[in-house]
N, C-alpha and C positions, 0 to 999 in steps of 0.2 A: 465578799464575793470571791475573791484568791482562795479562802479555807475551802468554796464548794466546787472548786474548778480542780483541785487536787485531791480533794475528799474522792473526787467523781474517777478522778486518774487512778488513784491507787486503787480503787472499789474493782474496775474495770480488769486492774493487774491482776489483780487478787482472783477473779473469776477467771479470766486465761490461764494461771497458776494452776487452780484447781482441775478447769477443762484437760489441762498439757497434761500433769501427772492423770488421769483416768486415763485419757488416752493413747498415753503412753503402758501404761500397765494392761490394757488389752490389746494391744499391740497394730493399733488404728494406723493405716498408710499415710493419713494426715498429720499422727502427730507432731514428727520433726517440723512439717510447716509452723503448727502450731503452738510448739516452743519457742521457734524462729519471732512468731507475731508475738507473744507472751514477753517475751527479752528486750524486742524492741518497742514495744510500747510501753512497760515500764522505766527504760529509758531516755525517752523522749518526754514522759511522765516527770521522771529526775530531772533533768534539763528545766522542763519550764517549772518546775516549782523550786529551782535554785534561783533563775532568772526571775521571777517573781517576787521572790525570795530578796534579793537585791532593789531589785524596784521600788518594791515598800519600805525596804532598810529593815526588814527582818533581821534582829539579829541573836537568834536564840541558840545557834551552835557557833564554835570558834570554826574560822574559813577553813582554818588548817586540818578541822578533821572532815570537811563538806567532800576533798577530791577522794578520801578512801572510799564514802559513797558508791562512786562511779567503777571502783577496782575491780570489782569481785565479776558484774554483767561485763564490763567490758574486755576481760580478759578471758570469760565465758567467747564471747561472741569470735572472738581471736582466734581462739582453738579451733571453735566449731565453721569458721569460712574457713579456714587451712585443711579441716579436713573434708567439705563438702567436694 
């Protein structure tokens, strides 16, 4: 049931991704929103399928590369409130 609660997460991401760049490239007054919702729910995505992840004792990657994961959005997200 975890494989279709994440399967369903990233499916989701994966179509905000796509939504975000179209409508970024015709240059839609929604898009920045719509980056915004794309970035945070694939990271709230990442969260519960670490915590999930844990709960079942998942243990298919080493912990130590699990927080570079998080590096890339969250230091996206960093920029982009500093310059809103």
């Amino acid at each position: 049931m975890v494989h279709r609660a994440t399967a369903y997460g990233d499916l989701v991401a994966a179509g905000l991704a796509l939504f975000s760049i179209a409508a970024l490239r015709m240059g839609a007054r929604f898009a920045l929103a719509l980056v915004w919702i794309f970035n945070i729910e694939g990271f709230v995505d990442f969260l519960n399928a670490f915590v999930q992840g844990l709960r079942h004792d998942v243990t298919s990657a080493p912990p130590r590369w699990v927080p570079l994961g998080t590096f890339p959005r969250t230091s996206c997200l960093l920029c982009w409130s500093r310059t809103s």
